[in-house]
Phi, psi and omega in degrees: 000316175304289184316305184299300181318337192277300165335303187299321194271004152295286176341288171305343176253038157240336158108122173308155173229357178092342169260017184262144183172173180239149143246130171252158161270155176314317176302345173294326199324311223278355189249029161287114160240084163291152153287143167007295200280355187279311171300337175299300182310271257278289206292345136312355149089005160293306165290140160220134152244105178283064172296134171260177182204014160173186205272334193278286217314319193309300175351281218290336172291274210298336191263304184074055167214154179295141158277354162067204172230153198292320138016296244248151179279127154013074184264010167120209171315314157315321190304151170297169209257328158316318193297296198274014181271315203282340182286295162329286171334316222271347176289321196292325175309299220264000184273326172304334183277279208339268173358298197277338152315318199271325183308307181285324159317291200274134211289132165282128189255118179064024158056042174079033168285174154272166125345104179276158179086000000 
C-alpha cells in the first residue's frame, strides 16, 4: 500500500498522464487499502494497478510485446521478448566457451613467472 501511494504521489506532483502505474502480483489484489484519491486516479483511467499472475504478463505490460515462448526461433522485429532473451543467453554463452577455448590455446610463458621486461 506505501509503495504504490509513494509512487502515485510522485506522479501526481509530475502531473498524472494516465500512463502512470504499478505491477503488483495478483495474490495481493485482496490486501490492497488504498487511499481515496489513489482510487479515484485509477478508476478514471489517470493511475494504474496491474495485477499479474506470472512474469510474462508483467514483460508483456513494461514491454507491449508478447511474451511468448522461449523456444520458438527468431522471426525479426516481431519475436517474443522470451525468443530473444534466450538468442542472447545462449550468444553470451557460446561466446564465454569461445573464450575460455582460446584462453586454454594460449601458450603459456615461463610457466607462471612474470614476464622480464
Amino acid at each position: 500500500n506505501e509503495k504504490i501511494e509513494g509512487f502515485f504521489d510522485i506522479c501526481a506532483a509530475r502531473g498524472l498522464t494516465g500512463k502512470q502505474g504499478v505491477i503488483i502480483p495478483a495474490a495481493n489484489v485482496d490486501n490492497l487499502v488504498l487511499r481515496d484519491d489513489v482510487v479515484a486516479a485509477a478508476a478514471a483511467g489517470r493511475f494504474h494497478v496491474h495485477a499479474v499472475g506470472t512474469a510474462d504478463q508483467a514483460i508483456e505490460l513494461l514491454t507491449v510485446t508478447p511474451a511468448g515462448e522461449a523456444y520458438l526461433p527468431d522471426e525479426g522485429p516481431g519475436a517474443s521478448v522470451n525468443a530473444r532473451v534466450l538468442a542472447r543467453l545462449r550468444s553470451l554463452s557460446q561466446a564465454r566457451h569461445e573464450q575460455a577455448r582460446a584462453k586454454r590455446a594460449a601458450p603459456r610463458s615461463g610457466r607462471g613467472k612474470p614476464d622480464a621486461g
